[in-house]
MIMI-892031 format. One record per atom (N, C-alpha, C, O): x, y, z; residue in one letter. Coordinates in steps of 0.1 Angstrom, whole numbers, padded with zeros to 4 digits, always signed. Each point is the difference from the previous one (the first is absolute). Example, Ala and Ser with C-alpha at 12.3 -4.5 7.8 and 13.67 -1.06 7.14 Angstrom:
<recs>
+0132-0057+0078A/-0009+0012+0000A/+0009+0012+0000A/+0010+0000+0007A/-0014+0011-0014S/+0009+0011+0000S/-0008+0011+0008S/+0005+0011+0001S/
</recs>
This chain:
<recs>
-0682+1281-0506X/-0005+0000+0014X/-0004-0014+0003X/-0007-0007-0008X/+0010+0002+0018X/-0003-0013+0004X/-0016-0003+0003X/-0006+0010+0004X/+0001-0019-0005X/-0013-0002-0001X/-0008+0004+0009X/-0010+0008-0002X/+0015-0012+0014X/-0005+0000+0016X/-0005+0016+0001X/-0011+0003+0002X/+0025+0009-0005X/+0000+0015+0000X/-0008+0002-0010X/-0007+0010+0003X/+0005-0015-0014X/-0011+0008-0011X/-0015-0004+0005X/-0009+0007-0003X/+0007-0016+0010X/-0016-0005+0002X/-0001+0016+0013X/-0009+0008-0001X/+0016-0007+0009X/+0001+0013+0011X/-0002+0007-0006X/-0010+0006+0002X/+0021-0001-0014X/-0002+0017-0007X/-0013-0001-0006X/-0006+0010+0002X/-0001-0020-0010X/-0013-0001-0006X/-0007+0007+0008X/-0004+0011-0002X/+0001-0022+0018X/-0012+0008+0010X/+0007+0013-0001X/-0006+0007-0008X/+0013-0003+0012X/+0001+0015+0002X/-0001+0008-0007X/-0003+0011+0005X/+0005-0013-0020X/-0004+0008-0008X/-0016-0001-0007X/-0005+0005-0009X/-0001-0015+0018X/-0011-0006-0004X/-0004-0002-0012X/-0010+0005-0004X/+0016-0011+0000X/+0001-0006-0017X/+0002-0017+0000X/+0008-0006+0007X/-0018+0001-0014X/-0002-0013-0002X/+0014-0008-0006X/+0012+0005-0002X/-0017-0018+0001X/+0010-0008-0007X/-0004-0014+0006X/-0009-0003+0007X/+0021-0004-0015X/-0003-0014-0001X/+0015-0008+0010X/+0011+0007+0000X/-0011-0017+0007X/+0007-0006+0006X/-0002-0016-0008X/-0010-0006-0002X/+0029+0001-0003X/-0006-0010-0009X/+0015-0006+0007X/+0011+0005+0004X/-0018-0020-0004X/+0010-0010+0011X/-0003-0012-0010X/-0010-0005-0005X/+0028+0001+0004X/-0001-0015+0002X/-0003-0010+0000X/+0011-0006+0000X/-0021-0002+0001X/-0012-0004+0012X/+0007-0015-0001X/+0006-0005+0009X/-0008+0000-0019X/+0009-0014-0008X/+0008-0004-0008X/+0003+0006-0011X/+0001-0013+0013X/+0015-0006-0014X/+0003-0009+0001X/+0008-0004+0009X/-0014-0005-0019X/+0004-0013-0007X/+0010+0002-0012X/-0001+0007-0010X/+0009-0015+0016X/+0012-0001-0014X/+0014+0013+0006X/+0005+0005+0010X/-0005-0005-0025X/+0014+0013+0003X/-0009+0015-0004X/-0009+0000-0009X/+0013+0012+0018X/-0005+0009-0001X/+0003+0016+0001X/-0007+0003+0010X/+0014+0010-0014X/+0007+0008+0000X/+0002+0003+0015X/+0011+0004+0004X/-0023-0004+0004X/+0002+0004+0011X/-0007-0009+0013X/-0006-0010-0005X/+0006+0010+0018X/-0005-0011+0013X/-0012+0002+0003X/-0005+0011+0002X/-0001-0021-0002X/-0015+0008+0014X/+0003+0007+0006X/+0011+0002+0004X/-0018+0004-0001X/+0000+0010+0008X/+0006+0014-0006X/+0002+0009+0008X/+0000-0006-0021X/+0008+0014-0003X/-0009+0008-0001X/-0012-0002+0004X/+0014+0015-0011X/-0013+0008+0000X/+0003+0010-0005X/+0011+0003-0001X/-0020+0004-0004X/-0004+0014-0009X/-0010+0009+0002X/-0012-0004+0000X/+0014+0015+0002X/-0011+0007+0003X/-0010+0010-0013X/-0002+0011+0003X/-0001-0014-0009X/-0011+0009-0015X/-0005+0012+0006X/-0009+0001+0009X/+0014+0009-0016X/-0009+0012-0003X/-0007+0004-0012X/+0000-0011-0007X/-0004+0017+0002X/-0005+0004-0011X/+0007+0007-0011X/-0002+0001-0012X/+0020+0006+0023X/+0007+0002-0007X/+0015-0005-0001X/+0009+0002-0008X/-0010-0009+0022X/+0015-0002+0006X/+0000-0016+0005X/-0009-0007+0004X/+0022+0004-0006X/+0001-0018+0002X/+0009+0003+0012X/+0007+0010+0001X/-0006-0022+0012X/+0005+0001+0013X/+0009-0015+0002X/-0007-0008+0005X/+0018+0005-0008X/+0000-0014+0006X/+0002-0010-0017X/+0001+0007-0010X/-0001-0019+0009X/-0001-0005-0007X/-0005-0014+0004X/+0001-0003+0012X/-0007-0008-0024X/-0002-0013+0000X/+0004-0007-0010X/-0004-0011-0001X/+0012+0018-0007X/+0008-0008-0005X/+0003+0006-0012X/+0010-0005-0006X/-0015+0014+0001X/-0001+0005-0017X/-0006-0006-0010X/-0009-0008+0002X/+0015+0011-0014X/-0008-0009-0013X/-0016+0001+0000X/-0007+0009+0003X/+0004-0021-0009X/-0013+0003+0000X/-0007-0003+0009X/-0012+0003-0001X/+0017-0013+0014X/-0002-0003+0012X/-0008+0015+0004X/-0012+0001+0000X/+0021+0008+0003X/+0000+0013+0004X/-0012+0011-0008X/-0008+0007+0006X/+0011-0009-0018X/-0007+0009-0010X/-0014-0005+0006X/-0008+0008+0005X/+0005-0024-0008X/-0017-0002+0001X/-0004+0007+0014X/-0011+0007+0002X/+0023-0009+0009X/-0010+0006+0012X/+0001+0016+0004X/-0005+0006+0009X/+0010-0004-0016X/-0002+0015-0005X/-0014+0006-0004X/-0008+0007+0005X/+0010-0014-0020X/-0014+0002-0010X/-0013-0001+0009X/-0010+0008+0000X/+0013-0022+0010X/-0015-0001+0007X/+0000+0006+0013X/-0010-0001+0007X/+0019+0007-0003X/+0000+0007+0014X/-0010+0014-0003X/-0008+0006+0006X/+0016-0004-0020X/-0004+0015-0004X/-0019+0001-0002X/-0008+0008+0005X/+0006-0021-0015X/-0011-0004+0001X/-0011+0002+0011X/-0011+0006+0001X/+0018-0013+0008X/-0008+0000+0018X/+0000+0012+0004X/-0011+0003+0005X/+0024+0011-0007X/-0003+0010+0004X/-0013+0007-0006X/-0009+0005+0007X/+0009-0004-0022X/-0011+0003-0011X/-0013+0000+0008X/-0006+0010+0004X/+0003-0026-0002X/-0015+0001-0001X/+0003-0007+0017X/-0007-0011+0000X/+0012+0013+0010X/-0007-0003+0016X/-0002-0017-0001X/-0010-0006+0003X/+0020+0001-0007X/-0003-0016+0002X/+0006-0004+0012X/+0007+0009+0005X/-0007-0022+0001X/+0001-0007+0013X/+0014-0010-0005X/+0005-0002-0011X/-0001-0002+0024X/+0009-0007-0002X/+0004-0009-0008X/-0009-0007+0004X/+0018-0002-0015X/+0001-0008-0004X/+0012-0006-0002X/+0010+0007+0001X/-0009-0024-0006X/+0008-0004-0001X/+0003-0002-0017X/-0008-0008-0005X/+0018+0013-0002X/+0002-0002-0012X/+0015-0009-0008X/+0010+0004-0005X/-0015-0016+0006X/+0011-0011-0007X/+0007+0002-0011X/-0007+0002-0010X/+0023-0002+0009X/+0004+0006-0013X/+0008-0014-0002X/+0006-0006+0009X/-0007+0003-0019X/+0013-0014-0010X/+0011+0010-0003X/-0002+0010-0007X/+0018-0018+0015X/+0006+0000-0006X/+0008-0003-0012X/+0012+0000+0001X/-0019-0003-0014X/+0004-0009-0007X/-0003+0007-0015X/-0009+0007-0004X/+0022-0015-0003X/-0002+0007-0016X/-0009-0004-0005X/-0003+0004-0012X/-0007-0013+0018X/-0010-0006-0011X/-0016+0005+0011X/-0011-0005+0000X/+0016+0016+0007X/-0015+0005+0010X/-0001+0013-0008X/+0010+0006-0004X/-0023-0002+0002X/-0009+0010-0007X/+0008+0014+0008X/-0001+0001+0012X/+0009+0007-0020X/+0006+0011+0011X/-0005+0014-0010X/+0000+0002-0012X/-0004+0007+0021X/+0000+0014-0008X/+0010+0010+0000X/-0003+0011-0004X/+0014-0014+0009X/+0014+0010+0005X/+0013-0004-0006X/+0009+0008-0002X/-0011-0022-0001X/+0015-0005-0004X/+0002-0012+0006X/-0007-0002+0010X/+0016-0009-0015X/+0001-0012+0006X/+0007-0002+0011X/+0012+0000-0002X/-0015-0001+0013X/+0003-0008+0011X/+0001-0015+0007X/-0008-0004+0009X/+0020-0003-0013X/+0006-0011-0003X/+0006-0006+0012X/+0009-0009+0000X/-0013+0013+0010X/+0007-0008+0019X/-0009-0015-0003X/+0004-0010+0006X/-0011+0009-0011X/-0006-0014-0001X/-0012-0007+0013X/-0006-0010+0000X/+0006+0022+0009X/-0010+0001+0010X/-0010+0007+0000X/-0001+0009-0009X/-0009-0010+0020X/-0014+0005-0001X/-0002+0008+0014X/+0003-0007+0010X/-0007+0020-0008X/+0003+0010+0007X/-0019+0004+0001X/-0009+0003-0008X/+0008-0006+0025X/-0013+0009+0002X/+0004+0010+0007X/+0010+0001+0007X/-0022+0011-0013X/+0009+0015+0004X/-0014+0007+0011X/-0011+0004-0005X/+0014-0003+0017X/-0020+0004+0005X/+0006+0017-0001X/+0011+0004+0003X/-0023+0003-0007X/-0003+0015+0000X/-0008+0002+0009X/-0010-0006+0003X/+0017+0017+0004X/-0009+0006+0013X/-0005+0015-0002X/+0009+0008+0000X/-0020-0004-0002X/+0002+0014-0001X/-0001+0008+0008X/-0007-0003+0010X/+0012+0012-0012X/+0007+0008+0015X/-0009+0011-0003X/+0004+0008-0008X/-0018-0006+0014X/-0010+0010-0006X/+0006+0015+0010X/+0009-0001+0008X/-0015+0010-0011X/+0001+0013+0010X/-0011+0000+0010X/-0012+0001-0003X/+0019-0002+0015X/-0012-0002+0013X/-0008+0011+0004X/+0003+0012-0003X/-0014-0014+0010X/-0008+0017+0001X/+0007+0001+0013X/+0006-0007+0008X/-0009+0023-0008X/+0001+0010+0008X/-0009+0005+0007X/-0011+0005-0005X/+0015-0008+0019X/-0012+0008+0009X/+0000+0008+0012X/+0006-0006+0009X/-0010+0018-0007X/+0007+0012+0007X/-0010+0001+0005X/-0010+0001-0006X/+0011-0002+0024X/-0011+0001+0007X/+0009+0017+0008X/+0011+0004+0003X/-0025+0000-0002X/+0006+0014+0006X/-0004+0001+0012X/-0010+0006+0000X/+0015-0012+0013X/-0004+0007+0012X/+0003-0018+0004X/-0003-0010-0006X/+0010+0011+0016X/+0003-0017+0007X/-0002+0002+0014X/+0009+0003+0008X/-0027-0005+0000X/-0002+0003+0007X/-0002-0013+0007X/+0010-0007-0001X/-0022+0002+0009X/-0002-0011+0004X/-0003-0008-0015X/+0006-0010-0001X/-0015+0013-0009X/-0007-0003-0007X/+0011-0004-0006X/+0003-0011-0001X/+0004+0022-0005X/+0012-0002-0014X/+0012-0009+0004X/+0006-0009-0006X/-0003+0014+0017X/+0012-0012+0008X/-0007-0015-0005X/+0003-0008-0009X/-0012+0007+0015X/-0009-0015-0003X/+0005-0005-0013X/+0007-0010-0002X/-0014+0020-0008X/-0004+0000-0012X/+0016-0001-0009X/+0000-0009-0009X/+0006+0013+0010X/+0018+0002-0002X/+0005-0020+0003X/+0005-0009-0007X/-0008+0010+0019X/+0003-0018+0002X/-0010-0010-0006X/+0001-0012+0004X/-0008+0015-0011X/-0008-0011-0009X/+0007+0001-0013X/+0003-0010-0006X/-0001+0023+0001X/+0004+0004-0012X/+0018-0004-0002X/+0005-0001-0011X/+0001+0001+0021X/+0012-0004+0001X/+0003-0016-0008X/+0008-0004-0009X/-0020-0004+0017X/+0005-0010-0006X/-0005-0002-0014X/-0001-0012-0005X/-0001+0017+0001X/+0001+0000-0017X/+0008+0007-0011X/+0005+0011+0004X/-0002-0015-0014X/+0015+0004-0006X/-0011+0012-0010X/-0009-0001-0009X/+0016+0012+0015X/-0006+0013-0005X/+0013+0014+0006X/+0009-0001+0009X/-0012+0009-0013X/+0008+0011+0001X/-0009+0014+0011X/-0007+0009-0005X/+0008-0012+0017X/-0007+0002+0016X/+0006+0014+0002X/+0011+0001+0005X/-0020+0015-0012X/+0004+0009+0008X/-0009+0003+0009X/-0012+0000-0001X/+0021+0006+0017X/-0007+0004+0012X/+0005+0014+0003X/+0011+0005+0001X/-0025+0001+0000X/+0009+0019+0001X/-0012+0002+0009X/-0012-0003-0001X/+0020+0008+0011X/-0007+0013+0013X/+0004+0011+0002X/+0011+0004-0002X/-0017+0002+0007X/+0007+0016+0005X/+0004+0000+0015X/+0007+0010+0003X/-0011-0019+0006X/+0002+0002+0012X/+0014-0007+0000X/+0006-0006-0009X/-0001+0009+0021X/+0015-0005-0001X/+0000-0013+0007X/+0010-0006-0004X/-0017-0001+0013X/+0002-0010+0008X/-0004-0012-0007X/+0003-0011+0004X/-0014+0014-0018X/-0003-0013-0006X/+0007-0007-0007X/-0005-0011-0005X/+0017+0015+0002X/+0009-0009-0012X/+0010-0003+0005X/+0008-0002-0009X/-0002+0001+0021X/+0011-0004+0005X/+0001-0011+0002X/-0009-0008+0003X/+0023+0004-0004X/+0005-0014-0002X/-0006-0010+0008X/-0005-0011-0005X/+0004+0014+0019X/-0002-0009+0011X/-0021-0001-0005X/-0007-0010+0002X/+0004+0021-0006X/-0014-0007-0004X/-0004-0005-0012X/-0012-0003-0003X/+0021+0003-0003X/-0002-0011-0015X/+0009-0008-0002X/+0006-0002-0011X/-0005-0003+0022X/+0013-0015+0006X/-0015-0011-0002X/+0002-0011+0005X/-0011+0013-0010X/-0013-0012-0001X/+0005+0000-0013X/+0002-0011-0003X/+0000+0016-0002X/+0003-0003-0021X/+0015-0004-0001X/+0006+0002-0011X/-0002-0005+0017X/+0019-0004+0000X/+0000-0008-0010X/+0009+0001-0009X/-0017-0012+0008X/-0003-0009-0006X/-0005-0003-0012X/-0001-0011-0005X/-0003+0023+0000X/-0011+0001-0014X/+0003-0005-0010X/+0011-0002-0003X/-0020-0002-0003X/+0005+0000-0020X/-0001+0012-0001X/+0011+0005+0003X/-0018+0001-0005X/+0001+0015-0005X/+0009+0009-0001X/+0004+0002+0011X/+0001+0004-0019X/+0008+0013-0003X/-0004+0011+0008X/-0007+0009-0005X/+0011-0010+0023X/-0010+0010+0006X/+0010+0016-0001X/+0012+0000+0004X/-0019+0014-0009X/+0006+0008-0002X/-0003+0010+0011X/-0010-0006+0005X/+0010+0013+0001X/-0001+0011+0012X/+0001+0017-0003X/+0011+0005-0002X/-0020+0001+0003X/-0001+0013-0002X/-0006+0006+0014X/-0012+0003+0003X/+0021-0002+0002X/-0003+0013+0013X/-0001+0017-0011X/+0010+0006-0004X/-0019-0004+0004X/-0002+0015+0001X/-0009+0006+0006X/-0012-0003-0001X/+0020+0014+0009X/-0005+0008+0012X/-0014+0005-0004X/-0010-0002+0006X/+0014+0011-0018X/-0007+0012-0006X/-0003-0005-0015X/+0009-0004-0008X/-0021+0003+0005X/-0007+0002-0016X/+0005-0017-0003X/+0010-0003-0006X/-0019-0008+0010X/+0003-0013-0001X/-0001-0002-0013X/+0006-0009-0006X/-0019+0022-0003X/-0004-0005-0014X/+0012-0001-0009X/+0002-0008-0009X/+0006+0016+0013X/+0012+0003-0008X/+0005-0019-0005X/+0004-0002-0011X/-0004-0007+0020X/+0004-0012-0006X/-0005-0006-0006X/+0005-0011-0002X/-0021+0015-0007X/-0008-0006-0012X/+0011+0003-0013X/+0000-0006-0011X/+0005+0013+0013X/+0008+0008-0014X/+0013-0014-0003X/+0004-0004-0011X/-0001-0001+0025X/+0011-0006+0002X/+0000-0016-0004X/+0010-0006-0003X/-0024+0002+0003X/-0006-0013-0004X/+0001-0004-0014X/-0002+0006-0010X/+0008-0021+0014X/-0003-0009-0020X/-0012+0003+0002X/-0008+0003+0009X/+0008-0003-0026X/-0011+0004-0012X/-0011-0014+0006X/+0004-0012+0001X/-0017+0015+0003X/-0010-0013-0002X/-0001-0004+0019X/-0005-0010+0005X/+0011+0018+0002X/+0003+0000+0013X/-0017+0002+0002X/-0008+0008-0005X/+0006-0017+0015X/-0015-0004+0008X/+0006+0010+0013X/+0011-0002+0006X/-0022+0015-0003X/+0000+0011+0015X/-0010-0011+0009X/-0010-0006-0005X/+0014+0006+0016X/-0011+0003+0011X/+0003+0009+0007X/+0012+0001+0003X/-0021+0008+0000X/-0004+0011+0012X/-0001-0008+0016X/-0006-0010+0000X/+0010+0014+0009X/-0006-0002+0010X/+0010+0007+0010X/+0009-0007+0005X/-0010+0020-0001X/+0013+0013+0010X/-0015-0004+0010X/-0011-0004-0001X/+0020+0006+0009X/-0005+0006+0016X/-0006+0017-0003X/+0001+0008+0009X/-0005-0006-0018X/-0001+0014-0001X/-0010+0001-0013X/+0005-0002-0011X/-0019+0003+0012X/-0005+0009-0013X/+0001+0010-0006X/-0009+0005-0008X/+0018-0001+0010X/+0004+0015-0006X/+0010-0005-0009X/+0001+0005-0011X/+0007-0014+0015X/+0012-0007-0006X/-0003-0008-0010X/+0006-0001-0011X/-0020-0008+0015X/-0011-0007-0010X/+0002+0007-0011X/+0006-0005-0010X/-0012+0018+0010X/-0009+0005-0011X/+0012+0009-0007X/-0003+0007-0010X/+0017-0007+0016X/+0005+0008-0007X/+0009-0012-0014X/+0004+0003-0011X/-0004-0018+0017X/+0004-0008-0004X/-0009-0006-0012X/+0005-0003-0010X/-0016+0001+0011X/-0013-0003-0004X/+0001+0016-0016X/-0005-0001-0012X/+0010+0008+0015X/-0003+0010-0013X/+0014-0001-0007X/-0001-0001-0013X/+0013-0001+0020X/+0006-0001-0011X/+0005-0011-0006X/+0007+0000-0010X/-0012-0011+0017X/-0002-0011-0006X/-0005-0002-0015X/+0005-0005-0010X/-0019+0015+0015X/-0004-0004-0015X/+0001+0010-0015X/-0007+0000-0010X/+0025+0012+0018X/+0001+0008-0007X/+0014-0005-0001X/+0009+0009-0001X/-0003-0024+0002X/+0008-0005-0004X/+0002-0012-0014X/+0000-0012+0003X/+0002+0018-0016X/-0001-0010-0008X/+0010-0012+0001X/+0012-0001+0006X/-0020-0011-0013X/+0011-0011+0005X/-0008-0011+0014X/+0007-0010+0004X/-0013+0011-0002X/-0004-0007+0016X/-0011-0009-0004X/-0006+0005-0009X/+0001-0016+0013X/-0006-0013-0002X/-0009+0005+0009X/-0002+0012-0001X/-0004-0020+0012X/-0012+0001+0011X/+0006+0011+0005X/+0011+0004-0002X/-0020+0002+0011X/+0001+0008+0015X/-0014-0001+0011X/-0011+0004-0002X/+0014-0009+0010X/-0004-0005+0008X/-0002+0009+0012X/+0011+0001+0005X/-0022+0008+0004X/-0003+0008+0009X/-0006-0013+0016X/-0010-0006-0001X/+0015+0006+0007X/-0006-0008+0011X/-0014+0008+0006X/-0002+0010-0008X/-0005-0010+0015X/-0010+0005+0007X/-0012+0000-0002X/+0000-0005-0011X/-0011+0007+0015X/-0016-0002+0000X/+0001+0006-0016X/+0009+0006-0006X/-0025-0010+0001X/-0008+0005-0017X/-0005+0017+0011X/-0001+0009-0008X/-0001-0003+0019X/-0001+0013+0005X/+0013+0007-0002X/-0002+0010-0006X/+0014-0011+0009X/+0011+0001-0002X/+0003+0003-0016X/+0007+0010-0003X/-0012-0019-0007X/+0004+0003-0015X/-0010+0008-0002X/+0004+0009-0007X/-0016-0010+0011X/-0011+0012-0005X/+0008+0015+0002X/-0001+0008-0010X/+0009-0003+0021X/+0007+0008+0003X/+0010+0002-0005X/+0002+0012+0002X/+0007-0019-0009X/+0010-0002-0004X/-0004+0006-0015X/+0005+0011-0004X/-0014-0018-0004X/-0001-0001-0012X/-0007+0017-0001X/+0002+0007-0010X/-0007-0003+0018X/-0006+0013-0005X/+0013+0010+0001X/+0002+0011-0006X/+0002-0016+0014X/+0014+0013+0001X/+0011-0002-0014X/+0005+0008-0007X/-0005-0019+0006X/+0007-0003-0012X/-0006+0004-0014X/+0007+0002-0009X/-0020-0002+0010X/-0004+0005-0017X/-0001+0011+0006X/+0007+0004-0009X/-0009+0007+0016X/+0001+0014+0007X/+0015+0006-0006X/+0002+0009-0008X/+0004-0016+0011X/+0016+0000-0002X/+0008-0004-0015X/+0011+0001-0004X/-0025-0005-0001X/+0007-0003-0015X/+0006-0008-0004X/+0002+0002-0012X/+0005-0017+0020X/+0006-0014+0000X/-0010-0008-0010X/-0012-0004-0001X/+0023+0004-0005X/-0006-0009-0015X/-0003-0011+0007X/+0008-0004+0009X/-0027-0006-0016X/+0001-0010+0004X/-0001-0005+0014X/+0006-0009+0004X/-0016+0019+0004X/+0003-0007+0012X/-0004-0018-0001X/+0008-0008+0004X/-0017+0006-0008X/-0004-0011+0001X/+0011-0013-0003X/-0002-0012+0001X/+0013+0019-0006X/+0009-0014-0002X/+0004-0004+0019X/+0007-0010+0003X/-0010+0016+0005X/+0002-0006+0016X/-0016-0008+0003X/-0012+0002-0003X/+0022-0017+0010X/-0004-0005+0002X/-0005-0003+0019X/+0008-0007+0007X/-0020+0013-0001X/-0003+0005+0014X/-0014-0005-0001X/-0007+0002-0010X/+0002-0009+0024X/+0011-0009+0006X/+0013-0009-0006X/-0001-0001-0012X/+0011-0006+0018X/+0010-0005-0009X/-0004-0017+0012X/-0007-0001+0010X/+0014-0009-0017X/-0004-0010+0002X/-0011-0012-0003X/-0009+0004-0008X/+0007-0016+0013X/-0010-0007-0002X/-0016+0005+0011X/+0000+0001+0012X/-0012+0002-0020X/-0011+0002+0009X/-0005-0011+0008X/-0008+0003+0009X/+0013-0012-0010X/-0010-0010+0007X/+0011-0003+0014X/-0004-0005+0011X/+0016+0009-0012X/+0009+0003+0011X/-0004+0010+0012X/+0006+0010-0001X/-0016-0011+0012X/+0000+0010+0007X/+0006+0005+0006X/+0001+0012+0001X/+0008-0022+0008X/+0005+0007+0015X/+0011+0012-0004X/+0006+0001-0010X/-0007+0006+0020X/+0008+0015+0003X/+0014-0004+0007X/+0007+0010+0002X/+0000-0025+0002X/+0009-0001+0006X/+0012+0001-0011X/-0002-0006-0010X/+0011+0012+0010X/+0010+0008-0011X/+0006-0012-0011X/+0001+0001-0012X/+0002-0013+0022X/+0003-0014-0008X/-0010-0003-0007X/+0002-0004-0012X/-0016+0006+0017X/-0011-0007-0011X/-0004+0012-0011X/-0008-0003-0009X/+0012+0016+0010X/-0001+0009-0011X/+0012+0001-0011X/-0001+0003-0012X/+0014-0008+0019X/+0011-0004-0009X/-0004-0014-0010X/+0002-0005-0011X/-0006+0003+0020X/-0001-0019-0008X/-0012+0005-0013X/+0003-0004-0011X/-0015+0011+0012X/-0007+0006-0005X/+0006+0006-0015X/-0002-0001-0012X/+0010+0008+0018X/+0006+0011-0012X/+0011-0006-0009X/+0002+0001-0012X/+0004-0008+0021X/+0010-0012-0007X/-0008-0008-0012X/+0003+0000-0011X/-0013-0007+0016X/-0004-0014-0010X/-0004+0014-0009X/+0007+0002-0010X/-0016+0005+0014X/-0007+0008-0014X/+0009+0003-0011X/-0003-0001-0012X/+0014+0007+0017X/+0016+0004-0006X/+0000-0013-0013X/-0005-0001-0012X/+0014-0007+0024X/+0005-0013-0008X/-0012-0004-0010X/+0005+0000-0011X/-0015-0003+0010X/-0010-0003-0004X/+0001+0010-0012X/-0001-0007-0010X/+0003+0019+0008X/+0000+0010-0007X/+0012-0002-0010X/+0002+0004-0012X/+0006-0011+0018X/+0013+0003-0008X/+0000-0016-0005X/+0009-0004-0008X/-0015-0002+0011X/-0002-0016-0008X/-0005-0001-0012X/+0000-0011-0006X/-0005+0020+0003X/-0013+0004-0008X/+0005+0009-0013X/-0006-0001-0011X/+0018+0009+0014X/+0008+0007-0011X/+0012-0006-0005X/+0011-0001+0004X/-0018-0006-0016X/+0012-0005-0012X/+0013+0001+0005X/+0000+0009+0009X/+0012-0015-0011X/+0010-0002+0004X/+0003+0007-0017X/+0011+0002-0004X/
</recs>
């Protein structure tokens, strides 16, 4: 598979790896600046040249996957008299190789894209994350009103369903961050229980007043929802007051991102 297509199938199958380039070449060298490889844990994409050129950035890609390391640039000698662990490699030039790692991005499924979540959907856009939006009404997910995200980084995904919206917790990557926030409390609370009767799920997130979770939470231990306390109500920053939908999105956003800076890569 060519490099370019395996870094795509990665995100989509949301499985990590390594992106390893070229970067420099002095002297003679198996392959140009600029070539490329993509590392998995189990599968090689592309090449940079083979030998032990290849082997070392293998070894240390796999490394980076191991333990969550950051980018780096790793210098290999081509030469019979350079320290090699794979076999001799004799082009007589010197090859910098930079490693990118290609981490698995979070997931975040806001349920209900009303004034608030529309908002909230275009802050989250521009960040490279995997963006699901599910409503049950029919007029909120149509093309012509999420022509504001045309533009995204984000992997934005779309779930219109009419009837039983919970049904798309089941549907979510593993570690997927919920927010709540329907035009409907009934829809709230029906989302809010099986949320936390879906194993697999990172944060969940309930929008509305600390009166609203007092309510919430008694129906839910009433109901037997393991754990209500893993929801987080109110959702956003406290010292954020205003009620205007942009400054509750911007609210729920930083707290988000803030939240997800904070979990180990």
């Amino acid at each position: 598979m060519r490099w370019d297509r395996a870094v795509q199938a990665l995100r989509g199958r949301r499985e990590a790896g390594v992106l390893v380039t070229v970067a420099t070449v002095r002297g003679h060298s198996p392959r140009e600046a600029g070539a490329k490889m993509v590392v998995t844990a189990t599968e090689l994409h592309g090449t940079v040249g083979g030998g032990n050129l290849e082997a070392v950035a293998v070894e240390r890609a796999r490394e980076l996957l191991a333990g969550g390391g950051a980018a780096e640039l790793v210098e290999v000698a081509l030469s019979d008299k350079a320290p090699y662990r794979h076999g001799v490699q004799c082009c007589g030039g010197e090859v910098g190789l930079l490693l990118e790692p290609l981490p698995v991005v979070p997931s975040v499924a806001v349920f209900g894209t009303g004034h608030v979540g529309l908002e909230l959907a275009r802050i989250l856009a521009r960040h490279d994350l995997d963006l699901h939006l599910v409503d049950s009404r029919p007029g909120q997910l149509t093309p012509e009103r999420l022509a504001v995200l045309d533009d995204a980084v984000a992997e934005v995904h779309v779930h219109q369903v009419p009837v039983l919206p919970e049904l798309v917790l089941a549907e979510l990557p593993a570690g997927s961050h919920v927010l709540v926030m329907t035009h409907d409390h009934a829809e709230d609370a029906a989302l809010c229980d099986a949320a936390l009767r879906t194993p697999g799920l990172a944060s969940i997130g309930l929008i509305g007043s600390a009166g609203k979770w007092a309510r919430f939470r008694r129906t839910l231990v009433a109901d037997g929802a393991p754990d209500p306390d893993r929801i987080t109500c109110p959702i956003g920053l406290p010292e954020l007051t205003g009620k205007d939908p942009a400054v509750i999105a911007v609210s729920v956003a930083a707290a988000l991102l803030g939240a997800l800076a904070r979990v180990p890569s």
